[in-house]
C-alpha positions as CSV (number, residue, x, y, z in Angstrom):
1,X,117.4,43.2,16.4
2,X,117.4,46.4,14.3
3,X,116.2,48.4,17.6
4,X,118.7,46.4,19.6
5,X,121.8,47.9,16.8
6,X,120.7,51.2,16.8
7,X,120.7,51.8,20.6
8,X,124.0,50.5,20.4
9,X,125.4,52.5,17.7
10,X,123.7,55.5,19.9
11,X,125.2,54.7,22.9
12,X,128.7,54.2,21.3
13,X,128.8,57.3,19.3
14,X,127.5,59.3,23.1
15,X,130.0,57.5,24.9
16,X,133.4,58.8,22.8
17,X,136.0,60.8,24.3
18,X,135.1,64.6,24.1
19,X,137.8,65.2,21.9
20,X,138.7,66.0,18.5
21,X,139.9,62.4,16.9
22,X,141.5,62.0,13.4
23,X,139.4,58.9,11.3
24,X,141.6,59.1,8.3
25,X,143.4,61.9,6.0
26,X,140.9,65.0,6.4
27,X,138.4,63.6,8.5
28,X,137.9,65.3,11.7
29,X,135.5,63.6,14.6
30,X,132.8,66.3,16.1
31,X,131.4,64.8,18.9
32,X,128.5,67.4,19.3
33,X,127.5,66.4,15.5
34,X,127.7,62.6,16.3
35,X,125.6,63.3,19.4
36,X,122.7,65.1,17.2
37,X,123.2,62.3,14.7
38,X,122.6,60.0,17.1
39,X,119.5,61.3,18.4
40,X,117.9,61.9,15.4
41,X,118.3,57.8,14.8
42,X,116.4,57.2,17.9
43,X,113.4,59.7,17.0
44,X,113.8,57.6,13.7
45,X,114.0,54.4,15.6
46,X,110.8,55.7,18.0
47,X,108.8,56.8,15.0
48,X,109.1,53.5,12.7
49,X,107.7,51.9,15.7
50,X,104.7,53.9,16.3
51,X,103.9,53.7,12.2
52,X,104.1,50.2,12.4
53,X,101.6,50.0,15.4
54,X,99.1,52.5,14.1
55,X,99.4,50.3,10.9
56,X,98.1,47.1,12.6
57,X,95.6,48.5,14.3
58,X,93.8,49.7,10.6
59,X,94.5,46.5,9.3
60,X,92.6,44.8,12.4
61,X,90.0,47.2,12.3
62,X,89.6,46.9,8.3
63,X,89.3,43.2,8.8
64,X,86.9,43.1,11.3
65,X,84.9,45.4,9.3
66,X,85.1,43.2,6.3
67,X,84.2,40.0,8.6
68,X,81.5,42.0,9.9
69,X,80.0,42.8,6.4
70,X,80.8,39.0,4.7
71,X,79.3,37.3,7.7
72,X,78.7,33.7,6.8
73,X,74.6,33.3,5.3
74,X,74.1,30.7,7.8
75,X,74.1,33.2,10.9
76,X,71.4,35.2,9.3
77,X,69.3,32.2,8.6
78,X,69.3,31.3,12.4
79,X,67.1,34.1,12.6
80,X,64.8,34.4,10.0
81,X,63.6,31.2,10.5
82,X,61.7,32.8,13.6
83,X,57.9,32.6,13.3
84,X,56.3,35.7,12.5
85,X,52.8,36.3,15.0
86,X,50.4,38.0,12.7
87,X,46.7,39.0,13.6
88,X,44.6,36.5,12.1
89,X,41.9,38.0,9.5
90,X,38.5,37.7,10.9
91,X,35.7,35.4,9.6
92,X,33.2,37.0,7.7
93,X,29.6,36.7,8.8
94,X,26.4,35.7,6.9
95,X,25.0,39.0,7.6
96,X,21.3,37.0,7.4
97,X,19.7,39.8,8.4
98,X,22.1,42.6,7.2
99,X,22.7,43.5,10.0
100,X,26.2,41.9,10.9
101,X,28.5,43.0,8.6
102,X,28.8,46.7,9.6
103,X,30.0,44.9,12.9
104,X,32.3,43.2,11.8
105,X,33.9,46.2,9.1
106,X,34.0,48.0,12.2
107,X,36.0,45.4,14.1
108,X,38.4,45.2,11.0
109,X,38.9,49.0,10.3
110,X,37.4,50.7,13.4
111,X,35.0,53.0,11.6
112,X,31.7,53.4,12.1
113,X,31.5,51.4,15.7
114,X,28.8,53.6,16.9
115,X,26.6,52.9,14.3
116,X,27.4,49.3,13.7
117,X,26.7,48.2,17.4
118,X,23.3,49.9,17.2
119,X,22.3,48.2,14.1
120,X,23.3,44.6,15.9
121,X,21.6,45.1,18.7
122,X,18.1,45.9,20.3
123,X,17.2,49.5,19.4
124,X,17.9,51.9,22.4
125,X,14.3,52.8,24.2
126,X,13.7,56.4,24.4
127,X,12.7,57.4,28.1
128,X,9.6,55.3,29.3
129,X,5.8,56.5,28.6
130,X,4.6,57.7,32.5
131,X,8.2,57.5,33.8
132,X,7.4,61.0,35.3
133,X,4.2,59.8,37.3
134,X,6.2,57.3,39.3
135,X,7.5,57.8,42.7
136,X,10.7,58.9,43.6
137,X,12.0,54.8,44.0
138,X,10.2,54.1,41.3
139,X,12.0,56.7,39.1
140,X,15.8,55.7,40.6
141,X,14.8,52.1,39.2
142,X,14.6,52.9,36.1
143,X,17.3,55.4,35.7
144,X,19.6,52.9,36.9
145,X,18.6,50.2,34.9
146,X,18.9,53.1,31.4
147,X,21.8,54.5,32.8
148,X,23.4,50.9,33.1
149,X,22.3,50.5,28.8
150,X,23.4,54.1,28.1
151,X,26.8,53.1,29.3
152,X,27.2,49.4,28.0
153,X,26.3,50.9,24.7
154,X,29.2,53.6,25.0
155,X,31.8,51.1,26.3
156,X,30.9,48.5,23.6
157,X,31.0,51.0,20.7
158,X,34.4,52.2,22.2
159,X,36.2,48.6,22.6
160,X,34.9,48.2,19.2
161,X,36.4,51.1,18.0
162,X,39.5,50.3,19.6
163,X,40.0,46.8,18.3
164,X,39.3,47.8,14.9
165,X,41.9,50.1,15.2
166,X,44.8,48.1,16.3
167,X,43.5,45.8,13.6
168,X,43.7,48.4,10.8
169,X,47.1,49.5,12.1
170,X,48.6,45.9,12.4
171,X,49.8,45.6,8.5
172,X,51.4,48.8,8.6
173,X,53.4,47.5,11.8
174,X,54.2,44.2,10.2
175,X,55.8,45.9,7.6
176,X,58.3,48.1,9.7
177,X,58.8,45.0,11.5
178,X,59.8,43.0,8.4
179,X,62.0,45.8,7.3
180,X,63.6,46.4,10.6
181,X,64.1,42.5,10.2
182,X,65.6,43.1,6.7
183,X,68.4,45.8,7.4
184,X,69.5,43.9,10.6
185,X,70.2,40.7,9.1
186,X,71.3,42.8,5.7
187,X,74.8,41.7,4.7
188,X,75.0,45.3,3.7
189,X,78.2,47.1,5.3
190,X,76.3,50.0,5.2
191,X,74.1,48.3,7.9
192,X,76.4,47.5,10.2
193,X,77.7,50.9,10.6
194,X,77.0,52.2,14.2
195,X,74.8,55.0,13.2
196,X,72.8,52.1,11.4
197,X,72.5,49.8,14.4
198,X,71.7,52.6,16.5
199,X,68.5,53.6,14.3
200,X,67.3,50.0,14.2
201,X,67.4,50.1,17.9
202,X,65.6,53.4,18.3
203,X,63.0,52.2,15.4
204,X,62.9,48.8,17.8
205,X,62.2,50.9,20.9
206,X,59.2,53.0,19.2
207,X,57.7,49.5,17.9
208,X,57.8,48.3,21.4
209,X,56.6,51.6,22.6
210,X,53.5,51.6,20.4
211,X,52.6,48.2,21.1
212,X,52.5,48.8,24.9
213,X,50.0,51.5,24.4
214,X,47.7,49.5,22.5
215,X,47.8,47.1,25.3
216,X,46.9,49.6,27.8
217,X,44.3,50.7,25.2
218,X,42.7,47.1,25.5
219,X,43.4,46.8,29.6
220,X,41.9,50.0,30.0
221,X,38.8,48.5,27.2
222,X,38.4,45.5,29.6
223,X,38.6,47.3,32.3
224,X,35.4,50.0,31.4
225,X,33.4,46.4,30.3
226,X,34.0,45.0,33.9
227,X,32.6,48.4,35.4
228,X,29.9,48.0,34.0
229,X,29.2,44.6,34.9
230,X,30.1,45.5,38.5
231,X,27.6,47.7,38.2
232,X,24.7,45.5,36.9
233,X,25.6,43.7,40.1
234,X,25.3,46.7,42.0
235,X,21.7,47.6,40.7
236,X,20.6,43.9,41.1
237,X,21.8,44.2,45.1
238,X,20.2,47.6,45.8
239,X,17.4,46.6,44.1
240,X,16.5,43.6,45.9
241,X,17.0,45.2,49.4
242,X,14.3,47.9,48.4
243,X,12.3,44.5,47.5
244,X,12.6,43.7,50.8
245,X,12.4,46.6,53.1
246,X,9.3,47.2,50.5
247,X,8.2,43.8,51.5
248,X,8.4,44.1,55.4
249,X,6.3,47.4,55.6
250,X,3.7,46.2,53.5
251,X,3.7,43.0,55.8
252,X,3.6,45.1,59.0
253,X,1.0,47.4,57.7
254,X,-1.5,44.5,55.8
255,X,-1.2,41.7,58.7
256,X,-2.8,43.5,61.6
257,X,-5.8,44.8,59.2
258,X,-6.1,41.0,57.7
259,X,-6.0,39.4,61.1
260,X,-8.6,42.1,62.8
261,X,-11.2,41.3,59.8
262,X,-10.3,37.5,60.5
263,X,-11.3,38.0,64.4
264,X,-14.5,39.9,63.5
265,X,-15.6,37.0,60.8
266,X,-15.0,34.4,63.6
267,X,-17.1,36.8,66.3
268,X,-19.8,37.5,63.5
269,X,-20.2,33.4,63.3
């Protein structure tokens, strides 16, 4: 209605005759003046407006910033009811012998893997006493058969490295989970800023991140150990088809002598 009376009052004053008009005793009608006058209502008029727009958008915003920071509790609790996946702690040995607890420390902490499996195991045999006097076969037998030790013992000291490792690191990443977990369901305002949200999602993405390469750390652990077996399997084939071929030249070579001192036995009697 107010907008609605001052267009009019505008549009009257634009609309009177170009002419100099008496109002009363000493008053004298400019219409250029009333024209200025007039316009200066409607900039008036245009500028009210606009304040009172800009106003209600910085009320809604201020209100949806103060919802935003008095959320009720119960949408946090929704959340922090989620189960939290921890790595279990391992079981400690007897250690009858003494030997099973520098195992196991290296599982837990990844220190000293090298060590610890050597200790747990069978003691590594040095090269073989007359390994030089065998034959060429002879010599690729057992090289395989040490080379296929050398390298379990390697791959095992490294996947226990490895999982001690993770394991070492896993309270540290618990607790920047838990606090990432704490600032985003913080009632804080200063945590729902979106310089604050952004950093929890970058801090999210390098959790993730690190967690992916620890499980191509253990893919890439499993993946060493199956070599290996594939290559005990390897050995065991070669090996038995030098048994053979070993096998059918002794038979061609022994048969004829055996069955020529058979016919001369029968001939002798």
């Amino acid at each position: 209605m107010k907008r609605l009376w001052l267009s009019s009052m505008a549009a009257s004053l634009l609309v009177a005759p170009a002419s100099y008009a008496q109002f009363g005793s000493g008053i004298v009608y400019d219409p250029t003046q009333s024209a200025h006058v007039a316009q200066q209502i409607l900039q008036a008029n245009q500028l009210y407006s606009t304040t009172a727009e800009t106003s209600r958008n910085v009320i809604g915003a201020y209100n949806l910033a103060q919802r935003m920071a008095t959320l009720p509790q119960s949408y946090y609790f929704a959340y922090t009811n989620m189960g939290r996946q921890q790595w279990s702690t391992l079981q400690q040995p007897a250690n009858t012998y003494g030997n099973s607890l520098p195992w196991m420390n290296a599982a837990t902490y990844g220190t000293g893997a090298t060590s610890a499996n050597q200790t747990a195991s069978i003691s590594r045999t040095s090269q073989m006493n007359g390994y030089g006097n065998l034959s060429t076969q002879g010599k690729q037998t057992i090289a395989a058969q040490g080379a296929t030790v050398d390298l379990s013992d390697a791959v095992n000291a490294s996947n226990l490295q490895t999982v001690g490792t993770i394991r070492a690191n896993s309270s540290q990443r618990e607790n920047d989970i838990s606090a990432l977990e704490a600032a985003s369901h913080s009632a804080d305002p200063a945590q729902h800023t979106e310089m604050a949200t952004l950093q929890r999602m970058n801090q999210a993405l390098l959790i993730e991140l690190r967690t992916q390469q620890e499980t191509n750390q253990m893919i890439q652990a499993q993946a060493l150990q199956m070599m290996v077996g594939q290559k005990v399997q390897q050995d065991n084939m070669k090996s038995l088809f030098q048994t053979g071929n070993d096998y059918q030249q002794t038979f061609n070579t022994v048969t004829p002598q055996h069955s020529s001192a058979g016919t001369q036995w029968a001939l002798h009697y």
